[in-house]
C-alpha positions in Angstrom: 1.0 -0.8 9.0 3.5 -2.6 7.1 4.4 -1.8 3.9 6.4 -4.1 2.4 2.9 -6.0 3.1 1.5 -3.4 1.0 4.2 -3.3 -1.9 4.2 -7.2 -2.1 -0.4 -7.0 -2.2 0.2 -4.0 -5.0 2.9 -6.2 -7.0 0.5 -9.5 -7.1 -2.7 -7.5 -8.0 -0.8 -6.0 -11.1 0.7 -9.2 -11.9 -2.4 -10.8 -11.8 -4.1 -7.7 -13.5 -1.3 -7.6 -16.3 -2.2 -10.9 -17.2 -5.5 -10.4 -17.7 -4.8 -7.3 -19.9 -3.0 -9.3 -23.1 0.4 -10.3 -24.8 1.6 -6.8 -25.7 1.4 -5.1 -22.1 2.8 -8.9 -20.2 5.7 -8.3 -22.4 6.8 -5.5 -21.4 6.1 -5.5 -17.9 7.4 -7.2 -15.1 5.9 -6.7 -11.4 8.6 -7.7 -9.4 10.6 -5.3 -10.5 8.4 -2.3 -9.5 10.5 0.5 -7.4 8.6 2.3 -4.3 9.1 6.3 -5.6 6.9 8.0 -3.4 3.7 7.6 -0.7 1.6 10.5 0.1 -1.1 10.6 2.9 -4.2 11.2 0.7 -6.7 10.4 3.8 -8.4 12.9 5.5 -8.9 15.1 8.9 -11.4 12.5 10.3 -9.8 9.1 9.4 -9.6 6.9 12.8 -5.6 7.0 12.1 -4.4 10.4 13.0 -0.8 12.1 13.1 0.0 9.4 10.3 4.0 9.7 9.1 5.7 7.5 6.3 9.6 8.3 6.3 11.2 6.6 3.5 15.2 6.7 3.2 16.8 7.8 1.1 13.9 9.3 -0.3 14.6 8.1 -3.8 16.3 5.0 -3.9 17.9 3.8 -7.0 17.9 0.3 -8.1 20.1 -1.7 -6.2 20.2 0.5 -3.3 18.4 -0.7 0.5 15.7 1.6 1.8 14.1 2.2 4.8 10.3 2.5 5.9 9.1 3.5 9.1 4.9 4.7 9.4 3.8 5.6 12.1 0.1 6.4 13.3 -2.0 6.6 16.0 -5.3 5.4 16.3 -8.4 7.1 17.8 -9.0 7.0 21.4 -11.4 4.0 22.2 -10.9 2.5 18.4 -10.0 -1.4 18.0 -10.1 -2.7 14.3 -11.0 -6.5 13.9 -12.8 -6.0 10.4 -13.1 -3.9 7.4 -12.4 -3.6 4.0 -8.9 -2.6 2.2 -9.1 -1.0 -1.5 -6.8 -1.1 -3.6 -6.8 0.9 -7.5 -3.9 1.1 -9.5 -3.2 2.8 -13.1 -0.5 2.4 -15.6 0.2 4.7 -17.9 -2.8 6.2 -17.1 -4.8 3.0 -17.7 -6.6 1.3 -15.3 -5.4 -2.3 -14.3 -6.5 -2.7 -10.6 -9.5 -2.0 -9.0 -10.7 -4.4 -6.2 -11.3 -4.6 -2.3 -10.4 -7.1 0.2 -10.6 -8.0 3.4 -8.1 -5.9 5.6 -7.1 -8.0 8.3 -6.5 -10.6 6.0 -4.7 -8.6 3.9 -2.4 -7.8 7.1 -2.5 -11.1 8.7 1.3 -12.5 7.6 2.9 -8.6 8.3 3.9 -7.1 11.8 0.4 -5.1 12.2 -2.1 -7.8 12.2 -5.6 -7.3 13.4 -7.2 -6.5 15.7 -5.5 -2.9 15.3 -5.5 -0.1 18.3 -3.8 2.7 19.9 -0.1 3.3 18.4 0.9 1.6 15.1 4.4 1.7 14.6 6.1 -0.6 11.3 9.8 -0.2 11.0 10.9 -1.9 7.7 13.9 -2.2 5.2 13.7 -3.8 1.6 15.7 -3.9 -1.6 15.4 -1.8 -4.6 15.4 -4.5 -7.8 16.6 -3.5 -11.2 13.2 -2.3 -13.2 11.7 -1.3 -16.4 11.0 2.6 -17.4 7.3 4.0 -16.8 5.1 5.0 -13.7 2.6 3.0 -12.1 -0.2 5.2 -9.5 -1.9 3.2 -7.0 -4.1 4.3 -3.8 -4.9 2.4 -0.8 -7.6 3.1 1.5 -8.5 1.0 4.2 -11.7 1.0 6.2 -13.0 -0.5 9.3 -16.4 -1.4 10.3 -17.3 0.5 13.1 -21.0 -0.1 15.2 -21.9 -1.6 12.0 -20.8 1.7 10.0 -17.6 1.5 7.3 -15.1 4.4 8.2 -12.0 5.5 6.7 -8.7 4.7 8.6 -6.3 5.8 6.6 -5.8 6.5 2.6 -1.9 5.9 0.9 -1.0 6.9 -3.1 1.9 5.4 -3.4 4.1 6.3 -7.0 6.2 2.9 -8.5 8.8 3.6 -11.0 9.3 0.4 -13.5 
């Protein structure tokens, strides 16, 4: 998986959802300035990806300041992902502003994990913190993959932006 693919869908879904929203929130908002605070795994014991790590360093970058990204994941045995589904729902200040699903290897297609996906998934990235805005924005991404004509969880991210 790779997450600056991830950051850069989440900044373009708020944009676009901001925009929707009205004058007042555009304002005072601006999406390219969101700063990666925190990912949790929030999937669970029987997603296809198993032993899933996200190491982000420093842990709380500042703005201004580089930061790394390495996730790491794994799979299950016999798995290969061509299709599924990514979702994507996001809340500022509590208020909903994203809520929409897409197709996954679409999604990943430009990043350095592009479909079809199997075995050891290793993305190894480093990216900018820009200058941003005060508040908090929560999003969670879950991404499934149609299995034998069944949709099953690989993995589920909440990631925490500070603005």
């Amino acid at each position: 998986m790779d997450l600056s693919v991830v950051e850069n869908k989440f900044r373009s879904l708020v944009k676009e959802s901001m925009a929707k929203q009205g004058r007042s929130l555009r304002a005072s908002f601006d999406a390219e300035k969101m700063r990666l605070g925190a990912v949790k795994n929030c999937g669970k014991s029987d997603d296809l990806a198993q032993d899933l790590t996200i190491t982000l360093s420093p842990e709380n970058p500042k703005a201004g300041d580089t930061y790394h990204t390495i996730t790491d994941y794994t799979l299950a045995d016999g798995v290969v992902v061509t299709s599924g589904k990514a979702y994507y729902k996001a809340t500022l200040s509590g208020f909903p502003i994203v809520n929409q699903a897409d197709d996954l290897c679409e999604d990943l297609k430009d990043g350095s994990t592009p479909c079809p996906l199997s075995g050891h998934i290793h993305s190894d990235d480093s990216s900018d913190m820009p200058d941003g805005v005060h508040g908090a924005l929560s999003s969670t991404m879950r991404w499934t993959a149609n299995i034998d004509g069944t949709e099953k969880e690989i993995l589920c991210l909440q990631l925490q932006f500070s603005l």
